[in-house]
N, CA, C and O atoms as a GROMACS GRO file, in nm:
protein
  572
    1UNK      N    1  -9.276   3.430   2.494
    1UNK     CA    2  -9.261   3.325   2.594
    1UNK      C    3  -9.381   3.329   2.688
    1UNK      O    4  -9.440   3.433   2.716
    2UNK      N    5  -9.417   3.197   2.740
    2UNK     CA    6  -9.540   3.212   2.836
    2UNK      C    7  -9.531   3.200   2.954
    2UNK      O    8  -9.436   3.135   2.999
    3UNK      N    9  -9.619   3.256   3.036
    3UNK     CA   10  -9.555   3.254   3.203
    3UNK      C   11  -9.589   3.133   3.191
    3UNK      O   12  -9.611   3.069   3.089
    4UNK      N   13  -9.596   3.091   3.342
    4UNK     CA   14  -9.597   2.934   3.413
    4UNK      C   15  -9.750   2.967   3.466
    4UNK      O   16  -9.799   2.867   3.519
    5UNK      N   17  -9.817   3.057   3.466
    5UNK     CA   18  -9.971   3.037   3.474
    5UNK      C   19 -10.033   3.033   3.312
    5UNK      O   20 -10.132   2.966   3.282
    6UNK      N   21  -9.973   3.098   3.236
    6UNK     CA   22 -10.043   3.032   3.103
    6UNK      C   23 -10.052   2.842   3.057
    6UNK      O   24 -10.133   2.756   3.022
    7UNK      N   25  -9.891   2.862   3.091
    7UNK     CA   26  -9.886   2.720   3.077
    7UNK      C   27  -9.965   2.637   3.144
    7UNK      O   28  -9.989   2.527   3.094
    8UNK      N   29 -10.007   2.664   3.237
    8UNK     CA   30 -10.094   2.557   3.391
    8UNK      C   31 -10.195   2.571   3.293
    8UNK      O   32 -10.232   2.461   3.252
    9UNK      N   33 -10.278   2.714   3.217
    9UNK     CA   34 -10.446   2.665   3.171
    9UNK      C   35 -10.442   2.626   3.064
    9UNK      O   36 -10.540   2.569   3.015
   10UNK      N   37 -10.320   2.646   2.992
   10UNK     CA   38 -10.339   2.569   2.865
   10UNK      C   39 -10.330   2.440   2.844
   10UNK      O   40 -10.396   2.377   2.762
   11UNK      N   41 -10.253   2.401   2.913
   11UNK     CA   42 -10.230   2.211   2.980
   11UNK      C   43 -10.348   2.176   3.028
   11UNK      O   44 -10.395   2.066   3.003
   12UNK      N   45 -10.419   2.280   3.116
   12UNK     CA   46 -10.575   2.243   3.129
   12UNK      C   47 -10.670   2.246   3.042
   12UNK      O   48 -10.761   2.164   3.032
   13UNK      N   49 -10.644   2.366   2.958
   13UNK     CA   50 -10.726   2.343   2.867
   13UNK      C   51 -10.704   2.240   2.804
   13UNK      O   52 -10.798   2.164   2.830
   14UNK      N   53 -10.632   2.190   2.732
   14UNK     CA   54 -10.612   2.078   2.631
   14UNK      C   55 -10.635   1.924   2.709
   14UNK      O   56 -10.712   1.842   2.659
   15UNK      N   57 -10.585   1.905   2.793
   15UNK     CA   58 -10.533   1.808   2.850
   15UNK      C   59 -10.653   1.794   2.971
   15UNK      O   60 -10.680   1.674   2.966
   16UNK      N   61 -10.702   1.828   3.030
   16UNK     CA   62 -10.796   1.876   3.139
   16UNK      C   63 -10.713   1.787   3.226
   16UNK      O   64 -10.763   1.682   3.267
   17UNK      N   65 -10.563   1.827   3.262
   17UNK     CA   66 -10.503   1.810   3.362
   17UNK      C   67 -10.374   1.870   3.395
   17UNK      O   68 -10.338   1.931   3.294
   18UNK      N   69 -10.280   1.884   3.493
   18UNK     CA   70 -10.163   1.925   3.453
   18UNK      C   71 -10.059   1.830   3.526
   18UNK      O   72 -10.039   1.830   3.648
   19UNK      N   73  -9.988   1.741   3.424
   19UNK     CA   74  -9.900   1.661   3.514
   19UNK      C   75  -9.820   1.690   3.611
   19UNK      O   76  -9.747   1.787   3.589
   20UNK      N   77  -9.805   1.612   3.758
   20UNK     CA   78  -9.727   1.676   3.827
   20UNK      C   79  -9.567   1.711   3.783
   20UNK      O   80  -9.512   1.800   3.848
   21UNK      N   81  -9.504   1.654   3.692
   21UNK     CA   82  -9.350   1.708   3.699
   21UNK      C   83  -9.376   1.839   3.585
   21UNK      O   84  -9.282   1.914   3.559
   22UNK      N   85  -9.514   1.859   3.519
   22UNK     CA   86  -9.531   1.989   3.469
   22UNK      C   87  -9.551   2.093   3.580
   22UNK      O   88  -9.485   2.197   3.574
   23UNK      N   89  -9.645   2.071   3.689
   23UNK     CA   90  -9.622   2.195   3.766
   23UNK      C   91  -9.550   2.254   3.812
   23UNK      O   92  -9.565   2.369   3.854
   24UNK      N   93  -9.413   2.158   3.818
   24UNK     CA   94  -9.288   2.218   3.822
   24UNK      C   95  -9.178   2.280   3.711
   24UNK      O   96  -9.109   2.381   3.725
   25UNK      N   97  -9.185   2.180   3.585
   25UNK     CA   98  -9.113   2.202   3.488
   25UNK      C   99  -9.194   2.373   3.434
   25UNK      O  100  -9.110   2.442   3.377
   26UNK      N  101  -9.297   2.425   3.442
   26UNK     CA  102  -9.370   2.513   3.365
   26UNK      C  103  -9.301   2.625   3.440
   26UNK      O  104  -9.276   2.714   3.360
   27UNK      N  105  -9.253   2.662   3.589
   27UNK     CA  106  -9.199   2.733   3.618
   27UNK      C  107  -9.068   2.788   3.614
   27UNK      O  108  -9.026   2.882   3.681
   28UNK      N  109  -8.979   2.691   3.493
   28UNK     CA  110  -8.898   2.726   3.468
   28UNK      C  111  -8.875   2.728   3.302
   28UNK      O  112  -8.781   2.794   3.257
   29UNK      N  113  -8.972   2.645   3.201
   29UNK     CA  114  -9.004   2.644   3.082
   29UNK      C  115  -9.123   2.630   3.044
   29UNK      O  116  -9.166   2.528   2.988
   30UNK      N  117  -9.175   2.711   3.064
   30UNK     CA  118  -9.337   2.705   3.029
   30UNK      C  119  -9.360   2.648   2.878
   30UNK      O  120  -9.450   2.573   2.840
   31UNK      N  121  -9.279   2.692   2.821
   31UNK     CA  122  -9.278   2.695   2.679
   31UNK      C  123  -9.311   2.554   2.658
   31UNK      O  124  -9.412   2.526   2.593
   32UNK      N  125  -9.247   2.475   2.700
   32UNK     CA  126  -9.230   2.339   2.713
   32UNK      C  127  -9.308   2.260   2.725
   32UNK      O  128  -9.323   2.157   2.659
   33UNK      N  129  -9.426   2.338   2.895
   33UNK     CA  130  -9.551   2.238   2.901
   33UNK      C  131  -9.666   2.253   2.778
   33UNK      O  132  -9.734   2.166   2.725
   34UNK      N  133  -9.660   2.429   2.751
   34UNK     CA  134  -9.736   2.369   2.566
   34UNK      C  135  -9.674   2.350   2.467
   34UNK      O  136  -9.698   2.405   2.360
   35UNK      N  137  -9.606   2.288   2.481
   35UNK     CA  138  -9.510   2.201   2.364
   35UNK      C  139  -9.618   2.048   2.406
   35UNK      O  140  -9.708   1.991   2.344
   36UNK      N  141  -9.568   2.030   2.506
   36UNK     CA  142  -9.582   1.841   2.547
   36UNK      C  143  -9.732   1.863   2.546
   36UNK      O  144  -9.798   1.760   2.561
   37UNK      N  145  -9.826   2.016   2.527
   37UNK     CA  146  -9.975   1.943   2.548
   37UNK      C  147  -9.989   1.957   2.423
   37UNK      O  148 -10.080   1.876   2.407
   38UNK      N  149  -9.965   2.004   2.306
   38UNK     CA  150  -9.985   1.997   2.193
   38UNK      C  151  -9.945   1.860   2.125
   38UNK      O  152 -10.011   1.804   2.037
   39UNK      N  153  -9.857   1.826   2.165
   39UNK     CA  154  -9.789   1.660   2.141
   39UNK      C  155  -9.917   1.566   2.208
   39UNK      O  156  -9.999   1.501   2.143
   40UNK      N  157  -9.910   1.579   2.349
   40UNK     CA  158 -10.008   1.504   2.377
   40UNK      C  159 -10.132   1.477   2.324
   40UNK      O  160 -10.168   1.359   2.332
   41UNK      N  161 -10.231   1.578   2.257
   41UNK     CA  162 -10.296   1.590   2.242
   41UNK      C  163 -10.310   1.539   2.061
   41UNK      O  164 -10.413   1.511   2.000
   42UNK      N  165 -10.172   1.540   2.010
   42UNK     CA  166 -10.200   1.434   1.888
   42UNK      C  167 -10.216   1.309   1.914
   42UNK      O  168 -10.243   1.231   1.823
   43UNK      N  169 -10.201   1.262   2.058
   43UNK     CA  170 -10.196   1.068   2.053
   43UNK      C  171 -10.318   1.077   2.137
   43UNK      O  172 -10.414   1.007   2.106
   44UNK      N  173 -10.324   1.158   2.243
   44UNK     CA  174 -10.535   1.122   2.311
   44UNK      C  175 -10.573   1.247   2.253
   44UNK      O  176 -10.628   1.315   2.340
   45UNK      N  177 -10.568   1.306   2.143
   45UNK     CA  178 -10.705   1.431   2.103
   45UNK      C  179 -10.792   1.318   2.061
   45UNK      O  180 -10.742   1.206   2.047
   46UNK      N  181 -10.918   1.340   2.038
   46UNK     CA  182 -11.009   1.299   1.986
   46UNK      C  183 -10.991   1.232   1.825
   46UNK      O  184 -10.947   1.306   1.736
   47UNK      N  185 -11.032   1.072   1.789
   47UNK     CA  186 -10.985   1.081   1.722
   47UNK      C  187 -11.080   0.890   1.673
   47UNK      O  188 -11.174   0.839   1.733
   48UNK      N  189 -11.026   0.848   1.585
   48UNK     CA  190 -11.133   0.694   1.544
   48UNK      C  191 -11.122   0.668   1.702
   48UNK      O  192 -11.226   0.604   1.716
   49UNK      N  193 -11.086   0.672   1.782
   49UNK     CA  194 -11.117   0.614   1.914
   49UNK      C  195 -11.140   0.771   2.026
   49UNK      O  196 -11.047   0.849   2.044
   50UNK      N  197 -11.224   0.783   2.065
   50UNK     CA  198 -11.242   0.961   2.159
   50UNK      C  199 -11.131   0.930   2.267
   50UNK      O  200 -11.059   0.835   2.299
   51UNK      N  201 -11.154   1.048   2.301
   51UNK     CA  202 -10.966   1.051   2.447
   51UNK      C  203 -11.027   1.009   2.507
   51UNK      O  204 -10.986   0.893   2.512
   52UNK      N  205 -11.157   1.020   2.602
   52UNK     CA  206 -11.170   0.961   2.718
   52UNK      C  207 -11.161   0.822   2.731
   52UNK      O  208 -11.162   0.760   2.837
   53UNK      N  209 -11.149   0.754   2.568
   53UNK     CA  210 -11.183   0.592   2.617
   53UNK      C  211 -11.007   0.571   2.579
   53UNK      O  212 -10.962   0.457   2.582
   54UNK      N  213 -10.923   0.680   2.547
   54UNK     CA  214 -10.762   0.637   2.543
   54UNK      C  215 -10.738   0.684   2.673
   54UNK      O  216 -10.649   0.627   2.736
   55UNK      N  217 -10.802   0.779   2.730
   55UNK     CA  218 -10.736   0.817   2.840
   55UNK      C  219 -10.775   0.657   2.950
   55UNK      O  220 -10.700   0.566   2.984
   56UNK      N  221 -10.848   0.668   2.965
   56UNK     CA  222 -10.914   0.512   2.997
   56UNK      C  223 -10.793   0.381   2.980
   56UNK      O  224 -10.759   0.308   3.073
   57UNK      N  225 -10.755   0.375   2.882
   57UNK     CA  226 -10.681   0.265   2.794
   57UNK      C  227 -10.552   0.294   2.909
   57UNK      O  228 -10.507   0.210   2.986
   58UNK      N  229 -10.502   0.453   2.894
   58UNK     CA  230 -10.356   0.436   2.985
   58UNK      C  231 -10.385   0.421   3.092
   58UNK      O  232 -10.289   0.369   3.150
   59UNK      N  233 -10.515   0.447   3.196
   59UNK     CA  234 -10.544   0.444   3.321
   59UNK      C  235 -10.520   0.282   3.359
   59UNK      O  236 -10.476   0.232   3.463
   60UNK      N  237 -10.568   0.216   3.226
   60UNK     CA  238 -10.554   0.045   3.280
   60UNK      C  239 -10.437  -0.004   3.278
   60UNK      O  240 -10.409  -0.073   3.377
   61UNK      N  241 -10.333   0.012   3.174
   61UNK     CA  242 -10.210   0.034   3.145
   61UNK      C  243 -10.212   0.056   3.288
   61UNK      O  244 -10.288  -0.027   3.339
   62UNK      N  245 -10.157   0.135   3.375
   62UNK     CA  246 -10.142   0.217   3.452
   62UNK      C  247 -10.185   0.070   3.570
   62UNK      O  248 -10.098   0.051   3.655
   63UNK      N  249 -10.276  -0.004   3.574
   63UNK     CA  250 -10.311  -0.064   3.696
   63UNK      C  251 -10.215  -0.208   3.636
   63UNK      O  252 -10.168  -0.276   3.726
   64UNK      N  253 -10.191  -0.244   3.521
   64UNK     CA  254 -10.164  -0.382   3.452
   64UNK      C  255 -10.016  -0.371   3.520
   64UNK      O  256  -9.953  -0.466   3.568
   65UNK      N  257  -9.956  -0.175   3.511
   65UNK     CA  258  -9.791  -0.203   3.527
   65UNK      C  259  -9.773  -0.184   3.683
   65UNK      O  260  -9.658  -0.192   3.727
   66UNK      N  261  -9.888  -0.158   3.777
   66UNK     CA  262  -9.907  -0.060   3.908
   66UNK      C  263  -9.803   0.051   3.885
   66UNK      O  264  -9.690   0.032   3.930
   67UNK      N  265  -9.827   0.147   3.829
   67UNK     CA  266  -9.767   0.206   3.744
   67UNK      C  267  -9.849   0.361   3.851
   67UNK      O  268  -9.958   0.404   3.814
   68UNK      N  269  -9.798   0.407   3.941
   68UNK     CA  270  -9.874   0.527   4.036
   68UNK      C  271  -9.905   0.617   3.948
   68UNK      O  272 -10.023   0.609   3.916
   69UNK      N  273  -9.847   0.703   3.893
   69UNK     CA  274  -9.836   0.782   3.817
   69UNK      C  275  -9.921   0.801   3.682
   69UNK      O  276  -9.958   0.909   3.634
   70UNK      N  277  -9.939   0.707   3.647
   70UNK     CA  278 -10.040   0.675   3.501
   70UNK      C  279 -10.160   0.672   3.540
   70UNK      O  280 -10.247   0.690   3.455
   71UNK      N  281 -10.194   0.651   3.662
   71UNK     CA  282 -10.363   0.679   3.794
   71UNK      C  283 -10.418   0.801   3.732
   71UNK      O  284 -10.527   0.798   3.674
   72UNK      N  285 -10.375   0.866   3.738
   72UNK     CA  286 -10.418   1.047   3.759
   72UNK      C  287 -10.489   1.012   3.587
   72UNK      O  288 -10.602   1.061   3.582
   73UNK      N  289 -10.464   0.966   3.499
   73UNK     CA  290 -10.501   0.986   3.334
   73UNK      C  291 -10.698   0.912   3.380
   73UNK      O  292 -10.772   0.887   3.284
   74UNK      N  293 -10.747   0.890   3.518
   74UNK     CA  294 -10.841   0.873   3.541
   74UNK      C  295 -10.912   0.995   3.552
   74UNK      O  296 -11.035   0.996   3.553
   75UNK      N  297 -10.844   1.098   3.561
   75UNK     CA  298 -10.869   1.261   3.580
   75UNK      C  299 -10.956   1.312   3.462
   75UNK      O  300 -11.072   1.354   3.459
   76UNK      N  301 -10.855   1.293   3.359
   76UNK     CA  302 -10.911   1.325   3.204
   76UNK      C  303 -11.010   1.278   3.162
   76UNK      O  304 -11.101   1.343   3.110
   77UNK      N  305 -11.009   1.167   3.176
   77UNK     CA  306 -11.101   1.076   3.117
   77UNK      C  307 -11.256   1.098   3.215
   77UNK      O  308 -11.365   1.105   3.158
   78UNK      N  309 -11.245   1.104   3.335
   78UNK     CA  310 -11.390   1.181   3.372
   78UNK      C  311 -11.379   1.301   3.311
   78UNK      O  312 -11.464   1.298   3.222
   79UNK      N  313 -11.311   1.425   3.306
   79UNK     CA  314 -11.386   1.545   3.229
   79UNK      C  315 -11.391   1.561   3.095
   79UNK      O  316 -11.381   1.672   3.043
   80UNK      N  317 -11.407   1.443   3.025
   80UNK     CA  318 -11.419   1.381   2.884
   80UNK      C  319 -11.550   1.332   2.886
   80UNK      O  320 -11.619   1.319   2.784
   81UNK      N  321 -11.591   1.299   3.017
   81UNK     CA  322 -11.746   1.194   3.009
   81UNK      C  323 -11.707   1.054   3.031
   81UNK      O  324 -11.778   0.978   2.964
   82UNK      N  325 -11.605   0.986   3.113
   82UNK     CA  326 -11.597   0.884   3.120
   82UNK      C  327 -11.724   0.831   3.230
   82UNK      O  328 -11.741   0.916   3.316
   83UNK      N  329 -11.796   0.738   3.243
   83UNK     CA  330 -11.902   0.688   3.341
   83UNK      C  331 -11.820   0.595   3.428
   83UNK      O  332 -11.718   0.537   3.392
   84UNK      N  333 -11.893   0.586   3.582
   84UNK     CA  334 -11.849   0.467   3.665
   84UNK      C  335 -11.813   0.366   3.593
   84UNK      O  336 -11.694   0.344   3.572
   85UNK      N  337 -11.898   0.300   3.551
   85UNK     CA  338 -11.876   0.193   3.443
   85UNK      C  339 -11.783   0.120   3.396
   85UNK      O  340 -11.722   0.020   3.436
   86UNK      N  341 -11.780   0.224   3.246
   86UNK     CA  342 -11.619   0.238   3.173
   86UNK      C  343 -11.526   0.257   3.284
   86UNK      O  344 -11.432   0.187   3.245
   87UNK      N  345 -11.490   0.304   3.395
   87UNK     CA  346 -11.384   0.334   3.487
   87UNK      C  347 -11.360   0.181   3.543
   87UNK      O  348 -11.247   0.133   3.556
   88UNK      N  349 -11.487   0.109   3.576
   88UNK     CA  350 -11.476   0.002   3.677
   88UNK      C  351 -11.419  -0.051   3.543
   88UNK      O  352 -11.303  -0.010   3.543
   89UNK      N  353 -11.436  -0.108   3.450
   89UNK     CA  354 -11.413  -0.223   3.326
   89UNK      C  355 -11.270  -0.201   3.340
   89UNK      O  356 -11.201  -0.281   3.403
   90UNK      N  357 -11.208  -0.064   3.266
   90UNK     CA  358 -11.106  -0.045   3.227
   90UNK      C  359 -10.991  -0.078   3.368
   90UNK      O  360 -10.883  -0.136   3.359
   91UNK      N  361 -11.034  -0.039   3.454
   91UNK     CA  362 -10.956  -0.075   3.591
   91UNK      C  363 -10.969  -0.256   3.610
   91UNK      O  364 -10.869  -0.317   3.649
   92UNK      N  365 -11.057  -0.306   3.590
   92UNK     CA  366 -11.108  -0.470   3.549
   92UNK      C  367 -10.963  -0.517   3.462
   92UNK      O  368 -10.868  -0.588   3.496
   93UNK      N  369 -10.990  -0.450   3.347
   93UNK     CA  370 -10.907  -0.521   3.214
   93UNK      C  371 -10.763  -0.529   3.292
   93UNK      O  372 -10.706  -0.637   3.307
   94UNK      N  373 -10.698  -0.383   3.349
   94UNK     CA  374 -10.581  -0.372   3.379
   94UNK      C  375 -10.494  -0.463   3.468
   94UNK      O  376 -10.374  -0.490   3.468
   95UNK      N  377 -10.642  -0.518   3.578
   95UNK     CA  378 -10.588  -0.608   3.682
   95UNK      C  379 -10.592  -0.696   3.636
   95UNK      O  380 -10.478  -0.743   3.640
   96UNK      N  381 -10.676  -0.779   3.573
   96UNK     CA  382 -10.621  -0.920   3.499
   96UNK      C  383 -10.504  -0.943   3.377
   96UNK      O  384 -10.458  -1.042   3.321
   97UNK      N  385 -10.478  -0.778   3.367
   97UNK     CA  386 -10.395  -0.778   3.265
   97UNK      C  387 -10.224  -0.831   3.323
   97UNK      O  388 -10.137  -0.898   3.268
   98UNK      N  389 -10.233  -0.758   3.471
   98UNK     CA  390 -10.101  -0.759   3.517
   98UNK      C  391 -10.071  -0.929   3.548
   98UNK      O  392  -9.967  -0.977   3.593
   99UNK      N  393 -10.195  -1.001   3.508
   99UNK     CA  394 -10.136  -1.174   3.531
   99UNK      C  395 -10.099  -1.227   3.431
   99UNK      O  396 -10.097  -1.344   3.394
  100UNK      N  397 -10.056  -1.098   3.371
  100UNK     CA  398 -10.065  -1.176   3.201
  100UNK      C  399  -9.933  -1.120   3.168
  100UNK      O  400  -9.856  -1.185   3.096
  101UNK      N  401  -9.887  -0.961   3.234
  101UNK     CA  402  -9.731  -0.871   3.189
  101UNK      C  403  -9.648  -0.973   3.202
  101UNK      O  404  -9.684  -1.051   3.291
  102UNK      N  405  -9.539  -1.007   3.141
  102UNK     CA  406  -9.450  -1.113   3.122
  102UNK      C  407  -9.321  -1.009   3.278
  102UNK      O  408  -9.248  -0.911   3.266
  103UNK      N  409  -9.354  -1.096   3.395
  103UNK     CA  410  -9.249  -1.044   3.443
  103UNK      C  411  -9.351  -0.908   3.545
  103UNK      O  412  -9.317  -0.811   3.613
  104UNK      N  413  -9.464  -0.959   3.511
  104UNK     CA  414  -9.536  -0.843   3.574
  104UNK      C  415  -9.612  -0.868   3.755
  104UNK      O  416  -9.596  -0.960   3.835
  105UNK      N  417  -9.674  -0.773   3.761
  105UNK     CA  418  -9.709  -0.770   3.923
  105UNK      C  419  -9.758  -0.858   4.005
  105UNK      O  420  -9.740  -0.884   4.124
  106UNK      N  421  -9.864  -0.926   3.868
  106UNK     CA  422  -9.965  -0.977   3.936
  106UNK      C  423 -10.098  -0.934   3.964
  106UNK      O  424 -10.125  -0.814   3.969
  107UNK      N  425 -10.188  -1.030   3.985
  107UNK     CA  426 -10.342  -0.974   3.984
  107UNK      C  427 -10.354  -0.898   4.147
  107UNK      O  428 -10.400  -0.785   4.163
  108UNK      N  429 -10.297  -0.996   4.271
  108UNK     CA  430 -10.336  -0.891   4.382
  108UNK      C  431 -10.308  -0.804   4.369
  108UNK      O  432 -10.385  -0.707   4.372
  109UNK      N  433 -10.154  -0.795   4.344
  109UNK     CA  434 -10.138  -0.619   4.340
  109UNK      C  435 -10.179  -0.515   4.234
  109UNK      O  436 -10.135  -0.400   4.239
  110UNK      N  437 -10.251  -0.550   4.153
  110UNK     CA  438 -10.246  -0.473   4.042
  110UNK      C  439 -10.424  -0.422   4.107
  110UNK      O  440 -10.490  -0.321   4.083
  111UNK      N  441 -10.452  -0.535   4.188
  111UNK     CA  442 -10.639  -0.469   4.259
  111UNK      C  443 -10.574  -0.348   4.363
  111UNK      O  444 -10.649  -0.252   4.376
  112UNK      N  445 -10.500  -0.344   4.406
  112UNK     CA  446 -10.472  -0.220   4.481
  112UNK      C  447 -10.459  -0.094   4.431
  112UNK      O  448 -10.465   0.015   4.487
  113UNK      N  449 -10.435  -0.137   4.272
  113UNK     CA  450 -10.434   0.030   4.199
  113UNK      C  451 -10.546   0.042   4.104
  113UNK      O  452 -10.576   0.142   4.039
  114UNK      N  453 -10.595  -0.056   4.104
  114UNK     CA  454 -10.755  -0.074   4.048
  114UNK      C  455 -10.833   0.022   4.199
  114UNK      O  456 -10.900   0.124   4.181
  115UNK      N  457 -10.816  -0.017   4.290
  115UNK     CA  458 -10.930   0.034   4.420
  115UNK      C  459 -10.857   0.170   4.419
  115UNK      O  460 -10.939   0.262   4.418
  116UNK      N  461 -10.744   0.205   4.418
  116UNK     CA  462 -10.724   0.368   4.410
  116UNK      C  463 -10.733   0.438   4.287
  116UNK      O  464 -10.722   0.560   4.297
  117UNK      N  465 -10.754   0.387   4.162
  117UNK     CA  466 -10.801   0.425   4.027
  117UNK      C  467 -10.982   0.477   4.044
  117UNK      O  468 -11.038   0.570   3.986
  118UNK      N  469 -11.048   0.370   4.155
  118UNK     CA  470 -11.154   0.413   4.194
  118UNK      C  471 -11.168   0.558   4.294
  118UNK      O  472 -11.220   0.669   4.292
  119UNK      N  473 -11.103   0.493   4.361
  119UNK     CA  474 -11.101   0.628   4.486
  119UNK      C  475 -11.116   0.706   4.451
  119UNK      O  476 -11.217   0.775   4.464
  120UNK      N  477 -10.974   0.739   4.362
  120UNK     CA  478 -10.965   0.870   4.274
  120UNK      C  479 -11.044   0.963   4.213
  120UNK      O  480 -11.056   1.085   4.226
  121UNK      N  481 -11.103   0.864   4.131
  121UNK     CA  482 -11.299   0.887   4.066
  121UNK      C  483 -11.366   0.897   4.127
  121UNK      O  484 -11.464   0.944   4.069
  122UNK      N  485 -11.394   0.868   4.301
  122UNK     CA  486 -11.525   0.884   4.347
  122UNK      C  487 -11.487   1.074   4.411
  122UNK      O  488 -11.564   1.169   4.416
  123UNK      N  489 -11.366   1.066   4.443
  123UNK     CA  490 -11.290   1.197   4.497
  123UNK      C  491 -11.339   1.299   4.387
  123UNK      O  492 -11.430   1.376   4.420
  124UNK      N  493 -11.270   1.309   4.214
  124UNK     CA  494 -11.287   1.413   4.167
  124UNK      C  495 -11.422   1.405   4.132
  124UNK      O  496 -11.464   1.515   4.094
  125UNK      N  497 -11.540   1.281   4.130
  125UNK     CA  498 -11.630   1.348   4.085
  125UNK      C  499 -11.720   1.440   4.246
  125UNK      O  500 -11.782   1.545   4.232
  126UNK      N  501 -11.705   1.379   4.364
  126UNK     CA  502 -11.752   1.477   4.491
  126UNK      C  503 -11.681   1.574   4.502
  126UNK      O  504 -11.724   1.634   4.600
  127UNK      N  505 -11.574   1.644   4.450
  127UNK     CA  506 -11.484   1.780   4.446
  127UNK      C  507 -11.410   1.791   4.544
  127UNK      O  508 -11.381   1.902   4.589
  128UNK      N  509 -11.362   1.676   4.596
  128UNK     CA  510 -11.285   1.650   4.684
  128UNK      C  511 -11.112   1.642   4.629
  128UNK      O  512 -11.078   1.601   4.518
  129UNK      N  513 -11.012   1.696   4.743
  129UNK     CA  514 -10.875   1.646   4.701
  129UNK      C  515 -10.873   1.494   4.666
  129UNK      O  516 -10.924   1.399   4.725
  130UNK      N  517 -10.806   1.501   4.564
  130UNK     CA  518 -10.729   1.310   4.510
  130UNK      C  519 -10.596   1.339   4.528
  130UNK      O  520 -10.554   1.235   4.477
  131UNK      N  521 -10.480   1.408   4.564
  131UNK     CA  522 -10.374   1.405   4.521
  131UNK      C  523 -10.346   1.249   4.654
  131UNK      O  524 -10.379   1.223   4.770
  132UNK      N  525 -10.274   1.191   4.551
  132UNK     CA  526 -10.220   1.039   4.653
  132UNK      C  527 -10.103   0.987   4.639
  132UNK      O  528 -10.081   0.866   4.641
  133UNK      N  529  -9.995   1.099   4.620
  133UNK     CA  530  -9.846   1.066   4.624
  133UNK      C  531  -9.823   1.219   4.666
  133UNK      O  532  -9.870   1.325   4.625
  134UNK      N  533  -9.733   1.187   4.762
  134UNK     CA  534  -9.639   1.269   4.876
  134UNK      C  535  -9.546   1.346   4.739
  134UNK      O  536  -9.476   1.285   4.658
  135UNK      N  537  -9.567   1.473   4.743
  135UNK     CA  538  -9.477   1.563   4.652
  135UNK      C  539  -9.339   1.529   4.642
  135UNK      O  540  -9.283   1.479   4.739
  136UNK      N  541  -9.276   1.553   4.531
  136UNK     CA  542  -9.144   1.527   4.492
  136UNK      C  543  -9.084   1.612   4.571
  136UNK      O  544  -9.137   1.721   4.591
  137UNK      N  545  -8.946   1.573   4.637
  137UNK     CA  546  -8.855   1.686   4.665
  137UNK      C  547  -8.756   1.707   4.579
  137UNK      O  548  -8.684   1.619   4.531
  138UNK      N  549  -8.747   1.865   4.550
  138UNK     CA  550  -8.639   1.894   4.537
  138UNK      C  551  -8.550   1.995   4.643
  138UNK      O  552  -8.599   2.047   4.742
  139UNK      N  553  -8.441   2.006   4.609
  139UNK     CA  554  -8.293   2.050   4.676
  139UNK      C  555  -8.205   2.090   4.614
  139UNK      O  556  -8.086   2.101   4.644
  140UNK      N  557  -8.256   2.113   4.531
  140UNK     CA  558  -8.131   2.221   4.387
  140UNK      C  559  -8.151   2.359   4.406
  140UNK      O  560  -8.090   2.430   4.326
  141UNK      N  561  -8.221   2.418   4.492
  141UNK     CA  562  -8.226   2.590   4.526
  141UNK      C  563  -8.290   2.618   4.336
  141UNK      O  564  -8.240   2.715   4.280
  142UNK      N  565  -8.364   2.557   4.279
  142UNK     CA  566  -8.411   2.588   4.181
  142UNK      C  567  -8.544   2.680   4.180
  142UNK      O  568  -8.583   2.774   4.111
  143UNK      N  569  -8.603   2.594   4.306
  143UNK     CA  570  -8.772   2.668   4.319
  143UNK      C  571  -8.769   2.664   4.426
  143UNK      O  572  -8.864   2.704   4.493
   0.00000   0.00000   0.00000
């Protein structure tokens, strides 16, 4: 069985991230978070399309649904080699995408998670904190 610090570098290693409900779930099943990075890593490992431009793909996903949580896959995709660029496009595609989700956000709002999809990127590449959602609580005397 693996502690909950193996699990954190191996999720890093693979994944060059560690989702937040993994930094919690790993301290009680580690086993688990390299389970889900080995999984993960069959749908963005490298592959006819490289991860950084899938990791990319969910980041826009991610602005099309304003979808908070799917932001952070902007993480990966810079320590893959994603460029400003590719970041601005793919954040581009997502916001015009959300005028298009049947039932979806909309283009203003979907530029608000386009400009923090940026933020994000200008943060991890100056080595600055990005975290931009207020931690989950829990109250189960679990952790």
């Amino acid at each position: 069985m693996a502690t909950p610090q193996e699990a954190n570098e191996y999720m890093m290693k693979k994944m060059k991230f560690v989702p937040r409900m993994y930094q919690v779930l790993n301290n009680v099943v580690p086993d688990g978070g390299i389970a889900f990075a080995d999984f993960y890593m069959t749908v963005f490992g490298d592959g006819a399309i490289p991860k950084r431009l899938k990791e990319l793909m969910f980041t826009s996903i991610g602005v099309a649904y304003c979808s908070p949580r799917c932001l952070i896959h902007v993480v990966p995709a810079i320590a893959d080699g994603a460029t400003d660029g590719e970041i601005l496009e793919s954040v581009a595609v997502g916001m015009v995408a959300a005028g298009f989700v049947p039932g979806g956000p909309g283009i203003p709002y979907a530029f608000e998670y386009a400009a923090k999809v940026l933020d994000i990127a200008a943060k991890v590449r100056a080595g600055e904190k990005w975290e931009y959602l207020p931690a989950s609580q829990f109250n189960h005397g679990i952790f």
